[in-house]
Every structure is written in structure tokens, then in C-alpha cells.
PyMOL CGO cylinders between C-alpha atoms (Angstrom):
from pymol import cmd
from pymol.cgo import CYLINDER

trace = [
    CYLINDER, 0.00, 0.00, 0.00, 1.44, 3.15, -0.99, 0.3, 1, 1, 1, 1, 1, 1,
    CYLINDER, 1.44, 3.15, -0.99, 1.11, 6.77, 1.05, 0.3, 1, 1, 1, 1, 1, 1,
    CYLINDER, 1.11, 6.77, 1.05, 0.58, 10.23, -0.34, 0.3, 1, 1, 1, 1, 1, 1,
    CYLINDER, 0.58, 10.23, -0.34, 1.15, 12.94, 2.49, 0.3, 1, 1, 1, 1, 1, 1,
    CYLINDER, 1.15, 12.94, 2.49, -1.43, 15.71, 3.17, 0.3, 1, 1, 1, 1, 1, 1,
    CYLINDER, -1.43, 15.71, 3.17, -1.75, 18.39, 4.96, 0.3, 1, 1, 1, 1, 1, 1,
    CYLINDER, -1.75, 18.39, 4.96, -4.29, 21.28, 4.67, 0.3, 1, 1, 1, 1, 1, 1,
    CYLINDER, -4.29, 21.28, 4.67, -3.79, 24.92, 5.63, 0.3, 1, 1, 1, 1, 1, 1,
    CYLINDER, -3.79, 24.92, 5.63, -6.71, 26.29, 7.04, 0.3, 1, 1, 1, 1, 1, 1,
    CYLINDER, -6.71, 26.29, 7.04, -8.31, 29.84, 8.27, 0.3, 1, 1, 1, 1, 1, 1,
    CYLINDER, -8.31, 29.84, 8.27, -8.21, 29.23, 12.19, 0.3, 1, 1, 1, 1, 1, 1,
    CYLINDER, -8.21, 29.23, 12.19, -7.75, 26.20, 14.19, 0.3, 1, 1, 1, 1, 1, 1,
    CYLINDER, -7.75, 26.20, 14.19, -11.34, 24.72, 14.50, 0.3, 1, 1, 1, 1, 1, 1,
    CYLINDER, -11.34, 24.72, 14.50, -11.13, 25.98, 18.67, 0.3, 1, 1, 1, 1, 1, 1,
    CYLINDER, -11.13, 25.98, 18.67, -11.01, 29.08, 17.75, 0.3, 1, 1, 1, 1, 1, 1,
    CYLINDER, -11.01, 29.08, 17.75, -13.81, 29.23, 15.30, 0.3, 1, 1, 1, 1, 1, 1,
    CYLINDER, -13.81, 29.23, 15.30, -15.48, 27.79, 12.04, 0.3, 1, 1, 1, 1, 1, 1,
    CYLINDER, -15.48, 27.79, 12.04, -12.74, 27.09, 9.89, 0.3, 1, 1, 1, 1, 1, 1,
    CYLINDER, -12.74, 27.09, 9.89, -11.94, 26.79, 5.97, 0.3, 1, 1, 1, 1, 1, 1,
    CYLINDER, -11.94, 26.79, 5.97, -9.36, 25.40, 4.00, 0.3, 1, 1, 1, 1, 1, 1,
    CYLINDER, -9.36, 25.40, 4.00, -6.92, 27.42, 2.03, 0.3, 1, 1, 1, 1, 1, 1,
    CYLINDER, -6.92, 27.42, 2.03, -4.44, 25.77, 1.12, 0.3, 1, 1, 1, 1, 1, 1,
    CYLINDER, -4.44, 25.77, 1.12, -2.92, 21.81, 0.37, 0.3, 1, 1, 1, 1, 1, 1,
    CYLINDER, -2.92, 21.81, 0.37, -0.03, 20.06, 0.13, 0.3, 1, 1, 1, 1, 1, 1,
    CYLINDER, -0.03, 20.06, 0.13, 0.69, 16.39, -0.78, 0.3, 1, 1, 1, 1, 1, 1,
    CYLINDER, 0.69, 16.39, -0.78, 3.74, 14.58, -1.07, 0.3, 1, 1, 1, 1, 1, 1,
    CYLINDER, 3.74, 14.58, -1.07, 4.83, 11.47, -2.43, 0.3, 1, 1, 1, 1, 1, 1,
    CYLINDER, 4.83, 11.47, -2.43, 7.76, 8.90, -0.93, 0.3, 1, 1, 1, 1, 1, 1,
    CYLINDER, 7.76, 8.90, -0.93, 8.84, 9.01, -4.54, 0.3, 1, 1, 1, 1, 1, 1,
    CYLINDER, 8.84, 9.01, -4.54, 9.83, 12.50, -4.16, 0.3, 1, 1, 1, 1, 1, 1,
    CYLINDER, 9.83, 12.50, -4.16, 7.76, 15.06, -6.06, 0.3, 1, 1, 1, 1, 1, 1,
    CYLINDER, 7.76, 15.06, -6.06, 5.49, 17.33, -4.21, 0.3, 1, 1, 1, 1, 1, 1,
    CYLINDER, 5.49, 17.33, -4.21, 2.97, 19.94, -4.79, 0.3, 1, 1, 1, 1, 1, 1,
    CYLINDER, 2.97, 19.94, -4.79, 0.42, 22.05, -3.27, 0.3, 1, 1, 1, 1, 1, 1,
    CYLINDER, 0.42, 22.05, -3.27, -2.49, 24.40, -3.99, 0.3, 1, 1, 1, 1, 1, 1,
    CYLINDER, -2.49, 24.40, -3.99, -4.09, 27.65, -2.76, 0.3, 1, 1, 1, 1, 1, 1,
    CYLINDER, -4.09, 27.65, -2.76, -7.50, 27.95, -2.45, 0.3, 1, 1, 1, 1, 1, 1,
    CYLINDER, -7.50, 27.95, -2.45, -10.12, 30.58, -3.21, 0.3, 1, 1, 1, 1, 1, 1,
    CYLINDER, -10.12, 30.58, -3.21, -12.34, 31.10, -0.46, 0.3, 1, 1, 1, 1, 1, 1,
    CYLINDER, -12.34, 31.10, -0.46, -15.59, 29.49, -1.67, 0.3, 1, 1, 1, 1, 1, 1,
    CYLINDER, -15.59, 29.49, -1.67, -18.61, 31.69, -1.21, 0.3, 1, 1, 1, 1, 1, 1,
    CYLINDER, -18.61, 31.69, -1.21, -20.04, 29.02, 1.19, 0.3, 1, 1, 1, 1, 1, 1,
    CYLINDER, -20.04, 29.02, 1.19, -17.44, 30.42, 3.90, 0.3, 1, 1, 1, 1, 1, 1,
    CYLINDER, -17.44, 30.42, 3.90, -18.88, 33.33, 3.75, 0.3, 1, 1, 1, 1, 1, 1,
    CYLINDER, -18.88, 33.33, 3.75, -18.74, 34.64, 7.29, 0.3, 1, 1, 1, 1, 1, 1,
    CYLINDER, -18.74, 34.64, 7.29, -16.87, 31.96, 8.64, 0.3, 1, 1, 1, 1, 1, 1,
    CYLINDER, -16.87, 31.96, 8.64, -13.83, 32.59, 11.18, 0.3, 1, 1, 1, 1, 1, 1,
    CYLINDER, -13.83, 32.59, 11.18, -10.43, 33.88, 9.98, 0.3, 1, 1, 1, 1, 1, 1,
    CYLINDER, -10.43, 33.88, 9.98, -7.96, 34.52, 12.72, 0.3, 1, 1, 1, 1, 1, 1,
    CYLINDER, -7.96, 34.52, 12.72, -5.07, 36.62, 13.02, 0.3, 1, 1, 1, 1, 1, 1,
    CYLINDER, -5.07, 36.62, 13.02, -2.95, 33.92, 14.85, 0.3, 1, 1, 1, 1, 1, 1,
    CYLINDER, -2.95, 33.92, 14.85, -3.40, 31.31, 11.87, 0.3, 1, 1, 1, 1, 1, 1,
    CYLINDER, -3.40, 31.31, 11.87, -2.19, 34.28, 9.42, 0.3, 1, 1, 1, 1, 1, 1,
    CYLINDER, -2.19, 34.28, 9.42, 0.66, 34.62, 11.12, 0.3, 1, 1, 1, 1, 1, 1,
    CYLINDER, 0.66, 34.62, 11.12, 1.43, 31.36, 11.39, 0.3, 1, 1, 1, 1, 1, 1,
    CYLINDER, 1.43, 31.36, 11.39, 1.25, 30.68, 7.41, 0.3, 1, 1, 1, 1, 1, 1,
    CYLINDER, 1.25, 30.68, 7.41, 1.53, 33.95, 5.80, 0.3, 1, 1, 1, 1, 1, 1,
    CYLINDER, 1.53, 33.95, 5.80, -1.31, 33.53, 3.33, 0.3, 1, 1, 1, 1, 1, 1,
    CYLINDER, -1.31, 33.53, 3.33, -3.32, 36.72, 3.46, 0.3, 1, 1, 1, 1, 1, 1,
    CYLINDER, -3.32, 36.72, 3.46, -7.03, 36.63, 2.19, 0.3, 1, 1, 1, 1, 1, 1,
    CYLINDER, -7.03, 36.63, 2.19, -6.30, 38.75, -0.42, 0.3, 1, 1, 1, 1, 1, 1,
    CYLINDER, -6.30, 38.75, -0.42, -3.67, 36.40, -1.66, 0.3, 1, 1, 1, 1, 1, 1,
    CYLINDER, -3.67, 36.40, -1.66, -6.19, 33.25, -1.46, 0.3, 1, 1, 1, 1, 1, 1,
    CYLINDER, -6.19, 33.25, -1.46, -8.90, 35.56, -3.77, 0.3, 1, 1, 1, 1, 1, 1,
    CYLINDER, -8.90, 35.56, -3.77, -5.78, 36.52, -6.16, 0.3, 1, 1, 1, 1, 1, 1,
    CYLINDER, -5.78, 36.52, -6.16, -4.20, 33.37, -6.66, 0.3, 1, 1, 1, 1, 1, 1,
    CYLINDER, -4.20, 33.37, -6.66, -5.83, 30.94, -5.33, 0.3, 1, 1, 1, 1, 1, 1,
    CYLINDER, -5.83, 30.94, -5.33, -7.80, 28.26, -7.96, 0.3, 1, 1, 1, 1, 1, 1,
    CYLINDER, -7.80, 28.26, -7.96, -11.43, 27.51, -7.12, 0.3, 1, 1, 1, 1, 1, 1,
    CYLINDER, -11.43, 27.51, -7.12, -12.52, 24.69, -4.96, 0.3, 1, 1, 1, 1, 1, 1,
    CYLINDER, -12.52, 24.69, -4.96, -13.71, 22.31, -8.15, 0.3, 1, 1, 1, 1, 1, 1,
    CYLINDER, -13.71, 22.31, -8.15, -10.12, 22.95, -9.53, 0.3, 1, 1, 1, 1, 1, 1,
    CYLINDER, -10.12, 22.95, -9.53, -8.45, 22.37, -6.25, 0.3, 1, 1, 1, 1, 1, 1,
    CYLINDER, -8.45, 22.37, -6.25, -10.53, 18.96, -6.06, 0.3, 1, 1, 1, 1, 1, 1,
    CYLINDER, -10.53, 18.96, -6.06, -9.82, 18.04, -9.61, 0.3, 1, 1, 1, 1, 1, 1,
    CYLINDER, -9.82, 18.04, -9.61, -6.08, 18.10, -9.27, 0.3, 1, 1, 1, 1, 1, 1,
    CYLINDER, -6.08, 18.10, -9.27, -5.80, 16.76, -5.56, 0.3, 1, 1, 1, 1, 1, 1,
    CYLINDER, -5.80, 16.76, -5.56, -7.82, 13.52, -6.77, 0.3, 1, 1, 1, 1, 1, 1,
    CYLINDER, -7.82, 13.52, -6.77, -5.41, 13.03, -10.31, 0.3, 1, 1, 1, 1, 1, 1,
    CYLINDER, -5.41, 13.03, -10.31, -2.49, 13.49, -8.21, 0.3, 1, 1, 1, 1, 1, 1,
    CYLINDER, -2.49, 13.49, -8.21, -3.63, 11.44, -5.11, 0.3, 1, 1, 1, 1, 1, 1,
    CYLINDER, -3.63, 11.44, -5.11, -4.96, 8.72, -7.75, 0.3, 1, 1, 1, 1, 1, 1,
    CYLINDER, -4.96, 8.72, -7.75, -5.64, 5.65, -6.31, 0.3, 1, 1, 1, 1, 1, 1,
    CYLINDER, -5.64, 5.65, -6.31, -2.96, 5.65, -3.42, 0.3, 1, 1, 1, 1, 1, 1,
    CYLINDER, -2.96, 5.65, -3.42, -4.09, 6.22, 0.43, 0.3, 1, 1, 1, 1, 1, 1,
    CYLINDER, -4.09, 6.22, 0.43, -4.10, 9.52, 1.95, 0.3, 1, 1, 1, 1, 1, 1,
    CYLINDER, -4.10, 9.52, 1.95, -2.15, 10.20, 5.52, 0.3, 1, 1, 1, 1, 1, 1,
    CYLINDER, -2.15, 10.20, 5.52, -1.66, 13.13, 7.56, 0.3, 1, 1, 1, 1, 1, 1,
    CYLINDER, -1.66, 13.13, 7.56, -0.36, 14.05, 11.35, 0.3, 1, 1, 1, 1, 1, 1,
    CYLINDER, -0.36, 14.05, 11.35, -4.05, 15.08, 12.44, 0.3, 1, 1, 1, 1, 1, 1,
    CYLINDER, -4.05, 15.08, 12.44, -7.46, 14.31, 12.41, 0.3, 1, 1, 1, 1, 1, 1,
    CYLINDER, -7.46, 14.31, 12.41, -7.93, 18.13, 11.49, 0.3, 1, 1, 1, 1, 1, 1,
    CYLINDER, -7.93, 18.13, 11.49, -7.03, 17.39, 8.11, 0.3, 1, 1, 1, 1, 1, 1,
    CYLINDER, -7.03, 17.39, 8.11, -9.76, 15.26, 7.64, 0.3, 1, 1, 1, 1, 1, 1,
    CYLINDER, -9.76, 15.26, 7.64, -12.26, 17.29, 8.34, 0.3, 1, 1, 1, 1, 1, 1,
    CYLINDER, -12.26, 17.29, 8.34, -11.03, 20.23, 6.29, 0.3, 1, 1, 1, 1, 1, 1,
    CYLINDER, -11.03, 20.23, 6.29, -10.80, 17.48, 3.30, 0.3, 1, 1, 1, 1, 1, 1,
    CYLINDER, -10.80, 17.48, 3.30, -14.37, 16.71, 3.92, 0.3, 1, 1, 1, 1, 1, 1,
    CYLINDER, -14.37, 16.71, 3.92, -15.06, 20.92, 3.99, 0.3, 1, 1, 1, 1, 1, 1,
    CYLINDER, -15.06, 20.92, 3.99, -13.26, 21.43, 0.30, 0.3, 1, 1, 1, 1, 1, 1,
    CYLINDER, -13.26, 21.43, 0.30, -15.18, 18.25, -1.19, 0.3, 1, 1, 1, 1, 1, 1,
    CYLINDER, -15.18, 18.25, -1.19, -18.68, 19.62, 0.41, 0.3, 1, 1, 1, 1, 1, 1,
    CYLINDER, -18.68, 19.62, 0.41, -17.91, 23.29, -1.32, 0.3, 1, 1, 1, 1, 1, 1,
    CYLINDER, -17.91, 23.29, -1.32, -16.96, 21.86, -4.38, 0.3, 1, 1, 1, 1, 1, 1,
    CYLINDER, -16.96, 21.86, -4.38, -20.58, 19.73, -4.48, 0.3, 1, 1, 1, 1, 1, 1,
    CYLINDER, -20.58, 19.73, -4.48, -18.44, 16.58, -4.22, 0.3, 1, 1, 1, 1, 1, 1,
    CYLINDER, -18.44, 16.58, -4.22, -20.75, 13.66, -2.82, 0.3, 1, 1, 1, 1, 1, 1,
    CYLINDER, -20.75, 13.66, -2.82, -17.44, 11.72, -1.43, 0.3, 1, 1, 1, 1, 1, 1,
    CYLINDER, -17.44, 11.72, -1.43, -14.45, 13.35, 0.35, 0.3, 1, 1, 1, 1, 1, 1,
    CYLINDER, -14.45, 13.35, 0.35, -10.94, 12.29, -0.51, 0.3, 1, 1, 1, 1, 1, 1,
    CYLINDER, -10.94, 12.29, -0.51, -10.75, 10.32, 2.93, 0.3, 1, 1, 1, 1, 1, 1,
    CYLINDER, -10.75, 10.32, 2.93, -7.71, 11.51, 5.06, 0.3, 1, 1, 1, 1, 1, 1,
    CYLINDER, -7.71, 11.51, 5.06, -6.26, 8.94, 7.61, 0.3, 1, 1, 1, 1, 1, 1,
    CYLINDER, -6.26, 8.94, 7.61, -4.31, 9.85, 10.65, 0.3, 1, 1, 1, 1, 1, 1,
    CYLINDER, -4.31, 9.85, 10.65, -0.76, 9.07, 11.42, 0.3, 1, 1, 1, 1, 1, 1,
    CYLINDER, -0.76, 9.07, 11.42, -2.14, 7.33, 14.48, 0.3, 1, 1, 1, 1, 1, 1,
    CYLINDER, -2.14, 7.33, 14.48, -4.00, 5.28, 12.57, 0.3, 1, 1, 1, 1, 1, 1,
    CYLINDER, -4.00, 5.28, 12.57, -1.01, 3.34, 11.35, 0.3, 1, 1, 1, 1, 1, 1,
    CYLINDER, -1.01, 3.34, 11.35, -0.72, 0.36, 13.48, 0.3, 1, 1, 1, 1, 1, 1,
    CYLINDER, -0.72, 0.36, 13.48, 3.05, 0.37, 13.13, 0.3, 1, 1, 1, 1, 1, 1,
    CYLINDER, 3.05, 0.37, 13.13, 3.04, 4.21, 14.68, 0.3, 1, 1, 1, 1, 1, 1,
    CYLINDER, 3.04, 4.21, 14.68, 2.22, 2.48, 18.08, 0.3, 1, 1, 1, 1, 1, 1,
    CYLINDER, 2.22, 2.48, 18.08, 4.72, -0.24, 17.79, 0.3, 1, 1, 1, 1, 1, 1,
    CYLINDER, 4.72, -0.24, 17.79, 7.26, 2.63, 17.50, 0.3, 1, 1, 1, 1, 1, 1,
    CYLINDER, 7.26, 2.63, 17.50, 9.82, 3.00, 20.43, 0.3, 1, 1, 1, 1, 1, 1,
    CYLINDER, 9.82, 3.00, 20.43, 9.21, 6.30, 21.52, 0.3, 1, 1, 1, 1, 1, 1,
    CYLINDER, 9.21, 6.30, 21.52, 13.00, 7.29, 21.62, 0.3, 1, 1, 1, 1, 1, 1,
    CYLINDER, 13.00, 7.29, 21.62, 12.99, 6.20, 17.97, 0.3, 1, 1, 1, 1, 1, 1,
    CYLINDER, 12.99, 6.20, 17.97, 9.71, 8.39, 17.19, 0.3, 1, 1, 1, 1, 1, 1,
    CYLINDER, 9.71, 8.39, 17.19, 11.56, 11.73, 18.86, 0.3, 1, 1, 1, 1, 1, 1,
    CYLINDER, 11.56, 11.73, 18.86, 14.41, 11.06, 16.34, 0.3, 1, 1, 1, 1, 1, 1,
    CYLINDER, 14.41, 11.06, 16.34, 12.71, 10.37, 13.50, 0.3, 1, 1, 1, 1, 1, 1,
    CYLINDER, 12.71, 10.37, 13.50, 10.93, 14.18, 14.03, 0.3, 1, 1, 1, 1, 1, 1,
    CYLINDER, 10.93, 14.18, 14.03, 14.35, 15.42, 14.69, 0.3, 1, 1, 1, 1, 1, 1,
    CYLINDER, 14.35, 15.42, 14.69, 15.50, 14.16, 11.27, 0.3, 1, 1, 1, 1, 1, 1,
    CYLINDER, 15.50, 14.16, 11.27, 13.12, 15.65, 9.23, 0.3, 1, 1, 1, 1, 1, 1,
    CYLINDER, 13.12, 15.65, 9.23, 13.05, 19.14, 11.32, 0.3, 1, 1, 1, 1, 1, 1,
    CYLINDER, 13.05, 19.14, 11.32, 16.52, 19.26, 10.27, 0.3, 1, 1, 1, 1, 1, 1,
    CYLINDER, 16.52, 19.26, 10.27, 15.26, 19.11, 6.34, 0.3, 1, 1, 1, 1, 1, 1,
    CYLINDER, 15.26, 19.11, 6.34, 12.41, 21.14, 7.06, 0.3, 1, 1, 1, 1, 1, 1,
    CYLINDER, 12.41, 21.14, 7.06, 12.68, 24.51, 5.11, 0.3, 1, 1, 1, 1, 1, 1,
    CYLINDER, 12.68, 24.51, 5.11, 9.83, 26.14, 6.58, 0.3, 1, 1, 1, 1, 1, 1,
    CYLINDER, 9.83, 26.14, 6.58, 6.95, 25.22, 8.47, 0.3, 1, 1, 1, 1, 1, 1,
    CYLINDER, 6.95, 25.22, 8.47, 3.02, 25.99, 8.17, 0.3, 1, 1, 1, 1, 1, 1,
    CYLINDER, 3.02, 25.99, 8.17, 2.98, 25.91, 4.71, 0.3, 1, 1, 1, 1, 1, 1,
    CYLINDER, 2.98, 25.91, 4.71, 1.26, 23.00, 3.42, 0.3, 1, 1, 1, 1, 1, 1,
    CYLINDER, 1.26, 23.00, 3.42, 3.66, 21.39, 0.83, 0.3, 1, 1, 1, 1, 1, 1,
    CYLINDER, 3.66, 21.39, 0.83, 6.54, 21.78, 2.53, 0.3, 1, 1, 1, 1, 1, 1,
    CYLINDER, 6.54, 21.78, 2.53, 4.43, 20.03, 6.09, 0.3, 1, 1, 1, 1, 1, 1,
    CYLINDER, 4.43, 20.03, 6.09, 3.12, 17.36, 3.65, 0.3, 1, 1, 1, 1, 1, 1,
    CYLINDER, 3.12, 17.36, 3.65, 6.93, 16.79, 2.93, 0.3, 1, 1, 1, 1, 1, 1,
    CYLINDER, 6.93, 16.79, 2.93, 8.41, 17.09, 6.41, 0.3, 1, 1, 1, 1, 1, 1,
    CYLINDER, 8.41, 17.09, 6.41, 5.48, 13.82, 7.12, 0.3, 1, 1, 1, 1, 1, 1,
    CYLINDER, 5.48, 13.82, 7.12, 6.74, 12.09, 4.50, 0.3, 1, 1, 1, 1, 1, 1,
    CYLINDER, 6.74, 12.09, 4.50, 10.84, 12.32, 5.51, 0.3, 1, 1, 1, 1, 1, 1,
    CYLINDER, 10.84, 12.32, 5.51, 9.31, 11.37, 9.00, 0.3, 1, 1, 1, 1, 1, 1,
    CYLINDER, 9.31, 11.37, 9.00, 7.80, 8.10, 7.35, 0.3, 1, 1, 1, 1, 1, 1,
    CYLINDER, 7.80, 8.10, 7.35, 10.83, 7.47, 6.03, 0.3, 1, 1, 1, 1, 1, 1,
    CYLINDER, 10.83, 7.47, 6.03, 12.92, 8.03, 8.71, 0.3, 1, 1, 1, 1, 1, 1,
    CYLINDER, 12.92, 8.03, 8.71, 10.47, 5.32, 10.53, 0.3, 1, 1, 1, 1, 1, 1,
    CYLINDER, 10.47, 5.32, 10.53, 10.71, 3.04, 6.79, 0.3, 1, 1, 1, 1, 1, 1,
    CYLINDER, 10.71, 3.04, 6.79, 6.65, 3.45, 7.28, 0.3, 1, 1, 1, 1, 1, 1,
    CYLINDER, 6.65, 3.45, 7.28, 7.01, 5.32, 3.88, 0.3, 1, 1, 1, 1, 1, 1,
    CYLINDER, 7.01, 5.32, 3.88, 6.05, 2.30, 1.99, 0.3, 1, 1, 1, 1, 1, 1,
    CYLINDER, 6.05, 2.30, 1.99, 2.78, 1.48, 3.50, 0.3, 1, 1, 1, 1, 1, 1,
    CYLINDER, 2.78, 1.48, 3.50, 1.56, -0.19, 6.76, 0.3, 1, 1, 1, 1, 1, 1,
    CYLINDER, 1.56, -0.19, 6.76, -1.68, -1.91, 8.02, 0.3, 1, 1, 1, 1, 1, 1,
    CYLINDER, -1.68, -1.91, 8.02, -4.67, 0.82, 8.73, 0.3, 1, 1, 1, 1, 1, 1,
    CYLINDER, -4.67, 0.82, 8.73, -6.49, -0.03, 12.58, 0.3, 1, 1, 1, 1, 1, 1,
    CYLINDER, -6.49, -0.03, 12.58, -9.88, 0.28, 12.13, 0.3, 1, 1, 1, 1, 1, 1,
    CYLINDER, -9.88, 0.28, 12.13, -10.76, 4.06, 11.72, 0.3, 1, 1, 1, 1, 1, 1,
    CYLINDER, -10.76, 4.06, 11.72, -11.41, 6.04, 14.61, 0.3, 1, 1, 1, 1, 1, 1,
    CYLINDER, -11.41, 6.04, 14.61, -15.12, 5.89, 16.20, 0.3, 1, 1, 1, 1, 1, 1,
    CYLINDER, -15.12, 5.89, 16.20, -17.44, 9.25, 15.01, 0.3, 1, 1, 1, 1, 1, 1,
]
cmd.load_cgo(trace, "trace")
């Protein structure tokens, strides 16, 4: 089972309001990455942008309405790249703002997002091991909060833990 990394950008963390994506990543153990901003879709209309998540990534709203693609394009190109491979990320977050882009774009069935915890082989991990691994790919890390370059620090981790070639799924989590 092969991997593509993901990881979504988004206009506040969900505890600090109703929250959009704006921007994603994926990355691939075979080593080409890409990512893509997106146009606030009218739908978010009046949901929460904070500050603190500006900050954190940079990406200004005015910058999202100027170059960002629309969410059908976004959608488009996420599911050629993603193709038939499984999806993984380091948070359940990125699930849900998966689930958000799909529902704007009038997409019946999200691209389905798994979490890094639900690797079985995560758990088996010695935790000294784990803290290295991160270590590694911090060191190759070029910036963070952006959503390519996070979707590529996941994979290095992966590989660092040679879980970049697949792994068995546990059940998913309970709703």
C-alpha cells in the first residue's frame, strides 16, 4: 500500500472558530510534491479567519482571492495526483477540512484523510525512535506551516520510521 502525504492549511484552528481550507499540500515517498491555494468558496462566507493562523502561514485573504484556484479545480487536481494511493496526515484536522473542500466543491465523497495514528506500526514505534525520526526531518524542514513543505516534512518522518512504503490501517477512529 502506498502513502501520499497531506496536509491542509486552514483559516483558524477549528477551537477558535469555524474554519476553511486554504491551502494543500501532498507529497509522495517518490519525491515530487505539490500544493495548492484555495479561493475562499462563497459558502465560507462569514466563517472565522484569525489573526494567529495568518501569522502562522503567511497567506493573506487577499492572496487566497488573487491566486488561489477555485474549490472544483483544487478537487480536480488533488484527486489526479492522489490517484488511487491512500491519503495520511499528522491530524485528524485534516480530515475534516478534506471533507469541507469536497462539500464546497458539491463533491458527494471526500478524498478520505487517515491519521498518522491510525497506522498500526506508529504504536509499535519505540518512543525514543519516534523523537528522532521528528528530529530528522526538522533538520530538512525549510519552513513550516505551509502546506507542501508540512506534507513533505510527514513524508521524511515516514521514512525516517521506513513506514514510507505502506503499513496496516487499525480500524478508523469511532465518530
Amino acid at each position: 500500500m502506498s502513502f501520499i502525504a497531506i496536509d491542509f492549511e486552514a483559516s483558524c484552528l477549528p477551537q477558535f472558530g469555524r474554519s476553511f481550507p486554504i491551502e494543500v499540500g501532498i507529497a509522495s515517498s517518490h519525491g515530487w510534491s505539490r500544493s495548492w491555494l484555495i479561493q475562499p468558496h462563497e459558502s465560507w462566507a462569514g466563517w472565522d479567519w484569525t489573526q494567529e493562523a495568518q501569522a502562522l502561514h503567511g497567506l493573506t485573504t487577499e492572496k487566497l482571492n488573487g491566486e488561489g484556484l477555485p474549490v472544483q479545480d483544487v478537487v480536480r487536481l488533488l484527486r489526479m495526483a492522489v490517484g488511487s494511493s491512500d491519503v495520511i496526515a499528522d491530524s485528524y484536522l485534516d480530515d475534516d477540512w478534506s471533507r469541507t473542500l469536497f462539500d464546497a466543491a458539491g463533491e458527494a465523497e471526500h478524498l478520505p484523510v487517515h491519521c498518522l495514528a491510525d497506522l498500526q506500526a506508529f504504536h509499535e514505534i519505540d518512543p525514543q525512535r519516534l523523537r528522532q525520526a521528528i528530529a530528522e526531518a526538522d533538520l530538512q524542514r525549510t519552513r513550516r506551516h505551509r502546506a507542501e513543505d508540512d506534507a513533505r516534512w510527514l513524508v521524511r518522518m515516514l521514512r525516517e520510521l521506513d513506514l514510507d512504503s505502506g503499513g496496516q490501517l487499525m480500524p478508523a477512529r469511532a465518530a
